[in-house]
C-alpha positions in Angstrom: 5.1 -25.4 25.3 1.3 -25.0 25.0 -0.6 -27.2 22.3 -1.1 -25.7 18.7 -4.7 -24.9 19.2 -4.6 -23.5 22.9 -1.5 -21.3 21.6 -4.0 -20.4 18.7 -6.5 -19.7 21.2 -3.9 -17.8 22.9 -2.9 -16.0 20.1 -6.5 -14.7 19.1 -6.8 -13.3 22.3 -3.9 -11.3 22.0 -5.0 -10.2 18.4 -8.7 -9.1 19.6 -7.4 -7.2 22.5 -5.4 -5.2 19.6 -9.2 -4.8 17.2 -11.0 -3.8 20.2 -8.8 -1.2 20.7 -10.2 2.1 18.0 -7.3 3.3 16.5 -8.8 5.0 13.2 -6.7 8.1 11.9 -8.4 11.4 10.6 -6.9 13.9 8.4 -5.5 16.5 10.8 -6.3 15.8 13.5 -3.1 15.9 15.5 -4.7 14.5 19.2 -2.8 11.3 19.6 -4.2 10.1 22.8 -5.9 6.6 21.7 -2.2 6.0 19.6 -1.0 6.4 23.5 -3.2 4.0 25.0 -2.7 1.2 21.7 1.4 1.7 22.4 0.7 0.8 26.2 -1.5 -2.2 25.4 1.7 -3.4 23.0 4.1 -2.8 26.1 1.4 -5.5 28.3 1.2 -8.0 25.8 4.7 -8.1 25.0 6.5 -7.3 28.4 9.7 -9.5 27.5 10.3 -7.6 23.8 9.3 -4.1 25.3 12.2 -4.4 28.4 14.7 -5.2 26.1 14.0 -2.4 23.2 14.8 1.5 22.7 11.6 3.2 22.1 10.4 6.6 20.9 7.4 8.5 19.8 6.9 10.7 17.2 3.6 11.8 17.4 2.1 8.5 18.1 4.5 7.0 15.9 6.7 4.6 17.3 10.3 3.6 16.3 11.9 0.9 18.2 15.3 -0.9 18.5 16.0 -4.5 19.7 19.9 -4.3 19.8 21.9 -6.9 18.4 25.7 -8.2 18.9 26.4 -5.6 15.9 24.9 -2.8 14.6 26.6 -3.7 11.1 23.3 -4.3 8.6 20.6 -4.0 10.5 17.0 -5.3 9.8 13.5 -3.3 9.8 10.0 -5.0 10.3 7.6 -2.2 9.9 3.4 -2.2 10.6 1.1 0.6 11.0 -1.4 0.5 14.1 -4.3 3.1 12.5 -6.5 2.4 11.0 -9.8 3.9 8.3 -12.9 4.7 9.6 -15.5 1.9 9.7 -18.3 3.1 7.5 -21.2 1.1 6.5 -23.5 -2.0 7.4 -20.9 -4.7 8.8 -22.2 -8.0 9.9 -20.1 -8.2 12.6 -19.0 -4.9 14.7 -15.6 -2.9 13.3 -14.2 -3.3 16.4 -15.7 -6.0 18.2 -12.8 -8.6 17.5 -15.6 -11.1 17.1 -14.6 -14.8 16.6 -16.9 -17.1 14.0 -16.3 -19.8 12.0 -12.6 -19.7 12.6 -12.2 -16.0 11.3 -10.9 -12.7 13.0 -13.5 -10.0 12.1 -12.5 -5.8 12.8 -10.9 -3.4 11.2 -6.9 -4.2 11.3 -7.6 -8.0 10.9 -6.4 -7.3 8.0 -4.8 -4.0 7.7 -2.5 -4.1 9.6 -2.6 -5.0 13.4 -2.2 -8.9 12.3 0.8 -8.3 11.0 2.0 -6.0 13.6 0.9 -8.9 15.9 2.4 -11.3 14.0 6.2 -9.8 13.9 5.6 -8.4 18.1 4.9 -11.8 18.5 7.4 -13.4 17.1 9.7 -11.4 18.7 8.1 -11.4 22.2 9.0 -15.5 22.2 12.1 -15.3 20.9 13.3 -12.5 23.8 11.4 -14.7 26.5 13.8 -17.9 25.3 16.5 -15.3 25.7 17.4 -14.8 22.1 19.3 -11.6 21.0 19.7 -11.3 17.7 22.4 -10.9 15.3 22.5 -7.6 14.4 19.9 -5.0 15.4 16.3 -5.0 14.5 14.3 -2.1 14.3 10.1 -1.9 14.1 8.4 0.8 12.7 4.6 0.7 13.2 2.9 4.6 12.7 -0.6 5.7 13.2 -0.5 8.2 9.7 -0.2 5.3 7.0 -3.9 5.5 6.1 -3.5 9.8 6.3 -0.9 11.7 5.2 2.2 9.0 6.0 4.1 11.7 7.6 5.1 9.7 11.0 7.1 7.1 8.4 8.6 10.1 6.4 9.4 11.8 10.0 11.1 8.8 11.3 13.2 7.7 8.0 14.2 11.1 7.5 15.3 10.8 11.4 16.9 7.3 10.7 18.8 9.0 7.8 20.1 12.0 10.0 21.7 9.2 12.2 23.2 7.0 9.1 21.2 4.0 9.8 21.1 2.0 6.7 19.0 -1.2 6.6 19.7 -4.3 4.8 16.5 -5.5 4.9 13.0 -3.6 4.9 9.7 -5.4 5.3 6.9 -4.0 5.6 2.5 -5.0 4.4 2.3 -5.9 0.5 0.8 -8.9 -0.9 -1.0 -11.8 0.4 -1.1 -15.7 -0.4 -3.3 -16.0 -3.0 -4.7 -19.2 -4.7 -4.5 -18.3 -8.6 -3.7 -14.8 -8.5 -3.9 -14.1 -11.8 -6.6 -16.2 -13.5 -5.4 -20.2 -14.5 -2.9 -20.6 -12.3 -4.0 -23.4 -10.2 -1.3 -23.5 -7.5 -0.6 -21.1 -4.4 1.6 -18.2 -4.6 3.3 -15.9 -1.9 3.0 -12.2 -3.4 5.9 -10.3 -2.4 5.8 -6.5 -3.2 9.0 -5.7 -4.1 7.9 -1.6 -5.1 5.2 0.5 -5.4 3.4 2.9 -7.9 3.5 6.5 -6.5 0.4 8.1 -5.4 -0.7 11.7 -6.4 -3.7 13.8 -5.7 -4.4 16.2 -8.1 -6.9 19.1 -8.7 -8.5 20.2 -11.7 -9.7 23.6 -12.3 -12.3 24.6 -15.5 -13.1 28.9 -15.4 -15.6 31.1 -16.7 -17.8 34.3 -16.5 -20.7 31.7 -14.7 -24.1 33.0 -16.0 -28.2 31.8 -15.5 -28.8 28.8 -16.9 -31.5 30.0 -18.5 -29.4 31.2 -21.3 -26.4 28.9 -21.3 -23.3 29.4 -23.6 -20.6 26.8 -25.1 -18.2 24.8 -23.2 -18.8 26.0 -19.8 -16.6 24.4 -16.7 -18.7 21.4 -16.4 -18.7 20.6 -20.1 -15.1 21.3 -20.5 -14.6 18.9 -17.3 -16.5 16.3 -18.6 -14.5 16.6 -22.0 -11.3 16.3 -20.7 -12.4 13.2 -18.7 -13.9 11.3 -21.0 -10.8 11.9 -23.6 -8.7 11.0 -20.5 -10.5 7.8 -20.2 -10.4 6.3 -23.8 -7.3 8.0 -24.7 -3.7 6.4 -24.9 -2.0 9.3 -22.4 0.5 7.6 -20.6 3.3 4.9 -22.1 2.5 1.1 -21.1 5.5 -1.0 -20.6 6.5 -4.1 -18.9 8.6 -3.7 -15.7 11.2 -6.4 -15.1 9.5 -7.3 -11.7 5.8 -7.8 -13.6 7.6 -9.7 -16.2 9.1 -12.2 -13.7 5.9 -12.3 -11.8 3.9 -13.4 -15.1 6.8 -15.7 -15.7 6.5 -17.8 -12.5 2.8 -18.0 -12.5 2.9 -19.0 -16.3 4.6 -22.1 -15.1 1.6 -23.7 -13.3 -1.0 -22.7 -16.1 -1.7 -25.0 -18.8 -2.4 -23.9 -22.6 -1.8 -21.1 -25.0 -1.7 -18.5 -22.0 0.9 -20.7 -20.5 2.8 -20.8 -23.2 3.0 -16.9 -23.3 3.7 -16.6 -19.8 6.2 -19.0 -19.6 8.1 -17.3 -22.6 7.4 -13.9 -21.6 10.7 -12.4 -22.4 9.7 -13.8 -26.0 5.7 -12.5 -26.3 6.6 -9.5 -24.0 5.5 -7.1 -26.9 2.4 -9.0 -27.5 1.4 -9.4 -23.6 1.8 -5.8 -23.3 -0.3 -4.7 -25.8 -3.4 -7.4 -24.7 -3.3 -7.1 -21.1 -4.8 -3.9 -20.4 -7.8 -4.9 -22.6 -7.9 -8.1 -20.2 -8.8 -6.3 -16.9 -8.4 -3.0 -15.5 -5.8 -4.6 -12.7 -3.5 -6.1 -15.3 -3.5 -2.7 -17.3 -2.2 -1.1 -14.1 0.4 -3.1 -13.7 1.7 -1.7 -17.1 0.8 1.9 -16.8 0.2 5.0 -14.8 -3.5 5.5 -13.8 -5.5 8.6 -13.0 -9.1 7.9 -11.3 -11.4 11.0 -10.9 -13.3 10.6 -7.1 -14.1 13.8 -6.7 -16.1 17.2 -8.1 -17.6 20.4 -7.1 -19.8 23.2 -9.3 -22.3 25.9 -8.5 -24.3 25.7 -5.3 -27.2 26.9 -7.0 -29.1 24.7 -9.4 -29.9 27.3 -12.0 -26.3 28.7 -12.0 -23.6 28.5 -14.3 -20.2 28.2 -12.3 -17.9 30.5 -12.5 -15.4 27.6 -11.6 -16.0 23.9 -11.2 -13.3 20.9 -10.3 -12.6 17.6 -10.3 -9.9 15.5 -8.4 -8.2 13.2 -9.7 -6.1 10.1 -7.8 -3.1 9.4 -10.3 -0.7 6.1 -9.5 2.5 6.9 -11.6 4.3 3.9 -13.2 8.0 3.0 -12.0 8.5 3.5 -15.6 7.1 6.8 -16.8 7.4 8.7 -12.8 6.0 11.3 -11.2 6.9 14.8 -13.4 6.1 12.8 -16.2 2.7 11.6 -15.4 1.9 15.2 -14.5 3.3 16.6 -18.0 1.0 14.1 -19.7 -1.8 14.7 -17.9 -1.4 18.7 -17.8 -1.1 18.7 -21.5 -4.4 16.9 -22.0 -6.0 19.6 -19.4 -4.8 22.6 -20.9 -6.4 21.2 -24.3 -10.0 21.8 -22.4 -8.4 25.4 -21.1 -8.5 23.7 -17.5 -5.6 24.4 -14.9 -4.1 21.6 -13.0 -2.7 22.3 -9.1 -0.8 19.4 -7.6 -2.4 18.8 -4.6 0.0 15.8 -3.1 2.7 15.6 -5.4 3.3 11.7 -3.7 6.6 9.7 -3.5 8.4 7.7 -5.7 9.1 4.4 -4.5 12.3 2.2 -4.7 12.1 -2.0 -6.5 14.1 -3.8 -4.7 16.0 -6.5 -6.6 14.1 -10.0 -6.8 17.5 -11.4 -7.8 18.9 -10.5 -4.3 20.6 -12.6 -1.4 17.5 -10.7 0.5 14.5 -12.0 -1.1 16.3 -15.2 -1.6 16.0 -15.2 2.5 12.5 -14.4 2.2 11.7 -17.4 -0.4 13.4 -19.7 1.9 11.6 -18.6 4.8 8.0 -19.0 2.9 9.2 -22.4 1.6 10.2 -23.8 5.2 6.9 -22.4 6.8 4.1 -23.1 3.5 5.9 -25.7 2.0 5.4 -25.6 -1.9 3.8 -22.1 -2.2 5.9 -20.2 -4.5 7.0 -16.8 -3.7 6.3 -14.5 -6.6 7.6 -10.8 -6.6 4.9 -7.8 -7.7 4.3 -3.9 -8.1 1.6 -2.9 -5.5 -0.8 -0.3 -7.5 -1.5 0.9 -3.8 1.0 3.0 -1.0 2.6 2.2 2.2 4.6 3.6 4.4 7.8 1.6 3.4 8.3 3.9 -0.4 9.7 6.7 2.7 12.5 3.6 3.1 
């Protein structure tokens, strides 16, 4: 058994091998050739787990089964291999796998080849001491999560066709934060236990276009600028306080000391009142409460001096678990159509599952955090961002 730091050093190794390798994912583009080469790098660092699993490609995505003694309630560990293109000054190279100060630097150090690293690994051991587990445990790791995420809804609709139904799904969401929410001196294991859906949505404002020169009233860009702006100060969409929220506010208000304490240990109590101060707190606690439409993108007239005869905005919407997808839209549809602008759904998004905090299941993960980080304290969330596990 090698010492903890030469297995660390080992370790890193293994993890920069993984950076080096470019594995960035681009919009249609359907070649799949690097997501190739990455799967045959996993199959020579982890020769023991690869002779002992089932796998298959879709489209660079892989799907793999270690099988168990039973098949009876298997288990999914899931990590995506692409990654976003590395834009930018960097002070180290994106995929350089560069080692200073005791830090991984490249893209996936983070999202997500660690993790992918860390599960491979885990496993790689275990089948090397000869280990077969339980019942069957399947990996997901896709090279679309940062695209479209169709490789993860390809394989679950594949996994449904067979009747495979997981008792367990884990997958990236949340870190180990100290103080994750501002007076909380103590560390916390954040556990997403759901998602806010993700929608893309167009914008569309009309008109006869013109010279500017001689302007009229209300023309696309106005109009478009209108309907933002009453979008932004406006009370559109309902804020309410999810169970899962209100457990996570309750478990941090236990290590926080005055009158926030107090409100955050009696949460079920001052729910009302939280709800209605916490979106003026910060914009992250407000979207914790309530959908959320950002506009990242518009387009007018190519000339300078002309009027368009249509202009657009996009506009990135995360639907509450509470309010949903079609009602979002309706909301945000009405609102348009105030300003005589037409909305197109552009990616319509998915709505995503909560798992139960309360469960057998995430009483398995607490134990595991508690055994491994001692007194950090596992604390379930909404993620405002997407991952492949809402297609599970």
């Amino acid at each position: 058994m090698a010492t903890d730091g030469l297995r660390d050093q080992q370790y890193a190794k293994i993890l920069q091998r993984l950076i080096r390798m470019e594995t960035v994912s681009v919009e249609g583009d359907s070649n799949t050739e690097k997501f190739v080469r990455f799967h045959s790098l996993l199959q020579e660092l982890f020769p023991n787990l690869f002779s002992k699993l089932d796998v298959e490609n879709f489209s660079g995505s892989l799907l793999m089964r270690w099988t168990g003694e039973r098949s009876e309630k298997p288990i999914l560990l899931m990590s995506h291999h692409d990654v976003v293109e590395a834009v930018g000054n960097w002070s180290h190279e994106p995929f350089s796998g560069d080692i200073e100060d005791g830090k991984l630097w490249g893209r996936g150090s983070l999202d997500t080849k660690c993790s992918l690293w860390a599960m491979l690994q885990a496993a790689e051991e275990l089948s090397a001491e000869g280990f077969r587990p339980k019942q069957d445990v399947w990996f997901v790791s896709t090279c679309t999560e940062e695209t479209d995420g169709s490789g993860a809804d390809t394989i679950s609709q594949e996994l449904q066709k067979r009747g495979v139904e997981f008792s367990m799904v884990l997958d990236e969401g949340g870190f180990i934060l100290h103080d994750p929410i501002g007076g909380a001196d103590h560390d916390f294991a954040m556990v997403g236990v759901g998602e806010k859906g993700c929608a893309d949505l167009k914008f569309v404002a009309r008109s006869k276009g013109g010279h500017a020169a001689m302007p009229g009233k209300n023309t696309p860009l106005v109009r478009l600028g209108k309907f933002m702006a009453e979008t932004e100060r406006s009370a559109l969409f309902s804020v309410r306080m999810n169970a899962v929220t209100e457990e996570m506010l309750r478990r941090c208000g236990r290590y926080m000391t005055g009158v926030t304490g107090v409100l955050l240990r009696n949460v079920r109590f001052f729910k009302p009142l939280l709800t209605r101060i916490m979106p003026r707190v910060s914009n992250t606690a407000g979207a914790m409460l309530k959908t959320t439409i950002a506009f990242t993108m518009a387009g007018g007239s190519q000339g300078r001096n002309v009027l368009p005869q249509e202009a657009w905005v996009i506009g990135n919407m995360r639907f509450s678990i509470h309010q949903g997808q079609q009602s979002s839209f309706e909301a945000i549809r009405k609102m348009a159509a105030k300003y005589d602008i037409e909305m197109e759904i552009l990616d319509p998004g998915f709505e995503s599952s909560v798992s139960d905090f309360r469960s057998p299941e995430f009483r398995k993960i607490e134990q595991a955090v508690s055994a491994i980080f001692g007194d950090v304290v596992t604390v379930p969330y909404i993620m405002t961002g997407a991952s492949d596990c809402r297609y599970f």
